[in-house]
N, CA, C and O atoms as CSV, one atom per row, in Angstrom:
chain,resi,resn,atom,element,x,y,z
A,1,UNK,N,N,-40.890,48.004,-21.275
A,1,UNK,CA,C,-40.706,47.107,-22.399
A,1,UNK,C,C,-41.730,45.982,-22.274
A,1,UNK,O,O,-41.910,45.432,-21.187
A,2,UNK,N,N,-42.623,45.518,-23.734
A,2,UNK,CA,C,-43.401,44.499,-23.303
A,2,UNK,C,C,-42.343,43.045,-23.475
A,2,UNK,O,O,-41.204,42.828,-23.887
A,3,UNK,N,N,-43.553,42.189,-22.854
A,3,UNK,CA,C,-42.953,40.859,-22.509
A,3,UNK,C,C,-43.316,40.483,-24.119
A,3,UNK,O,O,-44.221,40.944,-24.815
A,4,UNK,N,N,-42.082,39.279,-24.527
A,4,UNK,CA,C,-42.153,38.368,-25.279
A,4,UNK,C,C,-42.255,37.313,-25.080
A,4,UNK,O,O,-42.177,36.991,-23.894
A,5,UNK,N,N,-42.495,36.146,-26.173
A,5,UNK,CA,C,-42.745,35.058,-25.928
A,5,UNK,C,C,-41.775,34.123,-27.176
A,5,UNK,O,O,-41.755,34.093,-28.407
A,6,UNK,N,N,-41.097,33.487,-26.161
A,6,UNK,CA,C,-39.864,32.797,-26.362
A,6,UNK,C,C,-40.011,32.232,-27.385
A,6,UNK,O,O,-41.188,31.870,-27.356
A,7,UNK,N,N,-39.497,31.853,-28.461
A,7,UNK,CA,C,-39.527,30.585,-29.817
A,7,UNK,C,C,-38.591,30.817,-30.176
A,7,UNK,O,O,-37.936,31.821,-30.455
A,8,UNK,N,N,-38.408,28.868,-30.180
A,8,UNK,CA,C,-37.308,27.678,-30.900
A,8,UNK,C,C,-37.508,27.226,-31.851
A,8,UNK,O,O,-37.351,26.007,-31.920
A,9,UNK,N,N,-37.876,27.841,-32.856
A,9,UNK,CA,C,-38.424,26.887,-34.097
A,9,UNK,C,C,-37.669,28.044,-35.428
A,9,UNK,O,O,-37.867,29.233,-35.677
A,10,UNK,N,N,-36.785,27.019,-36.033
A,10,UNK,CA,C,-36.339,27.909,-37.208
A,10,UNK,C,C,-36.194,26.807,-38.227
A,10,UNK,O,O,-35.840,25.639,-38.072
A,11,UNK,N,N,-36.585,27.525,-39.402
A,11,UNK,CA,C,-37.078,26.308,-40.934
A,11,UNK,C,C,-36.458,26.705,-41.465
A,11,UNK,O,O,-36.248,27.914,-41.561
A,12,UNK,N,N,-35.687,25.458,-42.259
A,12,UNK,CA,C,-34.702,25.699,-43.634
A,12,UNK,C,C,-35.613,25.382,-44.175
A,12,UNK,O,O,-36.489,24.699,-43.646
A,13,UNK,N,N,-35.647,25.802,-45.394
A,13,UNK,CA,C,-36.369,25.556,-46.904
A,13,UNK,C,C,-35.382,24.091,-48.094
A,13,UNK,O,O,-35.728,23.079,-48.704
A,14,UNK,N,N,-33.821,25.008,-47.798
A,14,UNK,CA,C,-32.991,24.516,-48.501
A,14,UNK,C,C,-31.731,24.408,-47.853
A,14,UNK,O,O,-31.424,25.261,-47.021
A,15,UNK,N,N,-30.585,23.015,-48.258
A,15,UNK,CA,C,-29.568,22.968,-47.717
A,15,UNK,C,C,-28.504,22.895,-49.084
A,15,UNK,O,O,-29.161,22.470,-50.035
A,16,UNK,N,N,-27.488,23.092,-49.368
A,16,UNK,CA,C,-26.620,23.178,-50.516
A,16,UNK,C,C,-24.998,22.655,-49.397
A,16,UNK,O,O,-24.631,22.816,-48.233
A,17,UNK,N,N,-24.625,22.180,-50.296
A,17,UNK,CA,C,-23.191,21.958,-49.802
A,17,UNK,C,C,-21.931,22.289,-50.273
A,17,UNK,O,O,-21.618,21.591,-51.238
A,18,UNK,N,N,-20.965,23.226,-49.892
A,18,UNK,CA,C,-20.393,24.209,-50.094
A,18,UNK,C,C,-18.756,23.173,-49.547
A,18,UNK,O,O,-18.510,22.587,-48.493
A,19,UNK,N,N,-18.302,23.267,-50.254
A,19,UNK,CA,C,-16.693,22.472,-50.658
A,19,UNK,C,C,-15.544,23.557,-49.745
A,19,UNK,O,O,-14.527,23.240,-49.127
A,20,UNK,N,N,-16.026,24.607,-49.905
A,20,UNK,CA,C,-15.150,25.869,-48.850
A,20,UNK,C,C,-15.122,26.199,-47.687
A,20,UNK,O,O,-15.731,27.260,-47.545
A,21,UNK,N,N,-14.550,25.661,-46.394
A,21,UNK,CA,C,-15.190,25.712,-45.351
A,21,UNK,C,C,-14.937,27.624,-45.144
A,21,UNK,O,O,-15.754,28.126,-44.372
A,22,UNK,N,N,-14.283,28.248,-45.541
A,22,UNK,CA,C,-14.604,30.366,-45.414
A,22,UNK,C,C,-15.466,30.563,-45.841
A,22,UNK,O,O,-16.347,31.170,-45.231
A,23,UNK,N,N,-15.679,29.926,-47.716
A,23,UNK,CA,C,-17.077,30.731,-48.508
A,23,UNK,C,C,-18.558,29.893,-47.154
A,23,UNK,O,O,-19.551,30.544,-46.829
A,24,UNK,N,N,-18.366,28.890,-46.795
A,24,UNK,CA,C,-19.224,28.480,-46.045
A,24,UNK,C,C,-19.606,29.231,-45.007
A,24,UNK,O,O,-20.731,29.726,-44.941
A,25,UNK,N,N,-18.800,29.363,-44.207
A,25,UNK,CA,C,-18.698,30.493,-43.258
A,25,UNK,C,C,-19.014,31.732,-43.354
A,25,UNK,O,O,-19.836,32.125,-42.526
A,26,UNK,N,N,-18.533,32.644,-44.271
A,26,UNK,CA,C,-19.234,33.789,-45.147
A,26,UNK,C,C,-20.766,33.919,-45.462
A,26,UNK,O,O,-21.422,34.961,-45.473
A,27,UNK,N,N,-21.283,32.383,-45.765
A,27,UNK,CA,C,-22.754,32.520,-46.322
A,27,UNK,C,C,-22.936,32.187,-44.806
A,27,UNK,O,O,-24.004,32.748,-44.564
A,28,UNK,N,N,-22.591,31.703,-43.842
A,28,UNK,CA,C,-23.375,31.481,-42.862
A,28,UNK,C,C,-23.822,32.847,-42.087
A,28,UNK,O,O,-24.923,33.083,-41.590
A,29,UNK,N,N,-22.566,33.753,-42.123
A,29,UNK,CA,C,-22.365,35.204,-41.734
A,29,UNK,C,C,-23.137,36.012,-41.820
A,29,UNK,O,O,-23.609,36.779,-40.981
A,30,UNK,N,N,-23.427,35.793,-43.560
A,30,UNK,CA,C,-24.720,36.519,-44.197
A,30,UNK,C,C,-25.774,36.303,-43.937
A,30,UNK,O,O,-26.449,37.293,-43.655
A,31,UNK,N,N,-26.410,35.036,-43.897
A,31,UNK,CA,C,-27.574,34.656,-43.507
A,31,UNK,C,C,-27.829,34.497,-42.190
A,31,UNK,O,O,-28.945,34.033,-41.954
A,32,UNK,N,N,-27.061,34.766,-41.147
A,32,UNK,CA,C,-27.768,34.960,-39.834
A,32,UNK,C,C,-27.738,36.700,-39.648
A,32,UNK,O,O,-28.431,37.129,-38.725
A,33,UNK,N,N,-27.051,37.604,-40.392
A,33,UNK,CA,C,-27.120,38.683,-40.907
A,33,UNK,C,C,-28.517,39.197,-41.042
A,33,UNK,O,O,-29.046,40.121,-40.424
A,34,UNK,N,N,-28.994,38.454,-41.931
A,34,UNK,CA,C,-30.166,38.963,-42.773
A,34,UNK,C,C,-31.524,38.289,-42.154
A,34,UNK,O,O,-32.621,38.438,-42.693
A,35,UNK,N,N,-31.269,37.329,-40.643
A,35,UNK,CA,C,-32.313,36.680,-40.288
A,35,UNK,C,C,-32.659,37.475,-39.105
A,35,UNK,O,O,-33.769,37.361,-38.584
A,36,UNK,N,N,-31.373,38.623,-38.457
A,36,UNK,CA,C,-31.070,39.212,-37.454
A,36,UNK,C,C,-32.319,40.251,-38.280
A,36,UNK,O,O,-33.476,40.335,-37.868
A,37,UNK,N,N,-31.912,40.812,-39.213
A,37,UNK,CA,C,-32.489,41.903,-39.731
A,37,UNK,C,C,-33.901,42.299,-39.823
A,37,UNK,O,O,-34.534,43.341,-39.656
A,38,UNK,N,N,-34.160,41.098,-40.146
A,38,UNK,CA,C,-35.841,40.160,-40.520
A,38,UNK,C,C,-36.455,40.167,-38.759
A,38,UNK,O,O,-37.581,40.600,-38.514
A,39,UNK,N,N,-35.693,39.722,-37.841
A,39,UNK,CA,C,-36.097,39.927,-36.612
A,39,UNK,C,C,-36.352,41.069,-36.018
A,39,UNK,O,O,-37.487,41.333,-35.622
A,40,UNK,N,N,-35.359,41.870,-35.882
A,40,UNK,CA,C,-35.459,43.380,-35.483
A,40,UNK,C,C,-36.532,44.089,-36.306
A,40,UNK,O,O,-37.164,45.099,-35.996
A,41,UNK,N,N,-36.590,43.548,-37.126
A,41,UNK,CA,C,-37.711,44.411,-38.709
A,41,UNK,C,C,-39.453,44.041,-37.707
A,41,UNK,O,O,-40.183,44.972,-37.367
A,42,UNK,N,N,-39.681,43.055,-37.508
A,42,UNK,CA,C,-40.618,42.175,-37.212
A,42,UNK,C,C,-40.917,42.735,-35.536
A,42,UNK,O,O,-42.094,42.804,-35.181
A,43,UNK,N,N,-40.159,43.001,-34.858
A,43,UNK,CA,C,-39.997,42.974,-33.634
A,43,UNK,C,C,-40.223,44.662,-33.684
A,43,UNK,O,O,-41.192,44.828,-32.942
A,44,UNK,N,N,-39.888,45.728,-34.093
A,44,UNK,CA,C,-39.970,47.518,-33.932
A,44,UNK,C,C,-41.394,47.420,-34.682
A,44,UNK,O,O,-42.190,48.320,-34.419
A,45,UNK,N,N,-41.907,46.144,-35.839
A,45,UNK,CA,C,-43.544,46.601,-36.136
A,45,UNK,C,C,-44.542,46.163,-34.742
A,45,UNK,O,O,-45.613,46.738,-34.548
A,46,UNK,N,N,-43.996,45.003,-33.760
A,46,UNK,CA,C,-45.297,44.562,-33.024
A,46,UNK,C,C,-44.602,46.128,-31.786
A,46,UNK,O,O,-45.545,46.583,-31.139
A,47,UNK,N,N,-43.325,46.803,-31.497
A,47,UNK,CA,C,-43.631,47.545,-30.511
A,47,UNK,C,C,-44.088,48.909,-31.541
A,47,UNK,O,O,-43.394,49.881,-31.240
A,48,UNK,N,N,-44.639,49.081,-32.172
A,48,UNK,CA,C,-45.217,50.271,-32.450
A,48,UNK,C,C,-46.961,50.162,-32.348
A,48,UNK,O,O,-47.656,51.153,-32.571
């Protein structure tokens, strides 16, 4: 397995404020969901 190189740096664009602390929770669910996805996506193109 090759070596990686560690990074701490993650950018919001946008923040909204959500009155529901579940629906809040839910979008939080989703969007580390879809940031997981974006990673693994990113990560199987540099090992090929």
């Amino acid at each position: 397995m090759g070596k990686f190189k560690k990074v701490n740096d993650l950018s919001v664009n946008s923040v909204s404020y959500v009155n529901d602390p579940d629906a809040a929770r839910k979008w939080f669910d989703i969007i580390l969901e879809i940031l997981k996805e974006e990673f693994e996506k990113e990560a199987s193109k540099k090992m090929d």
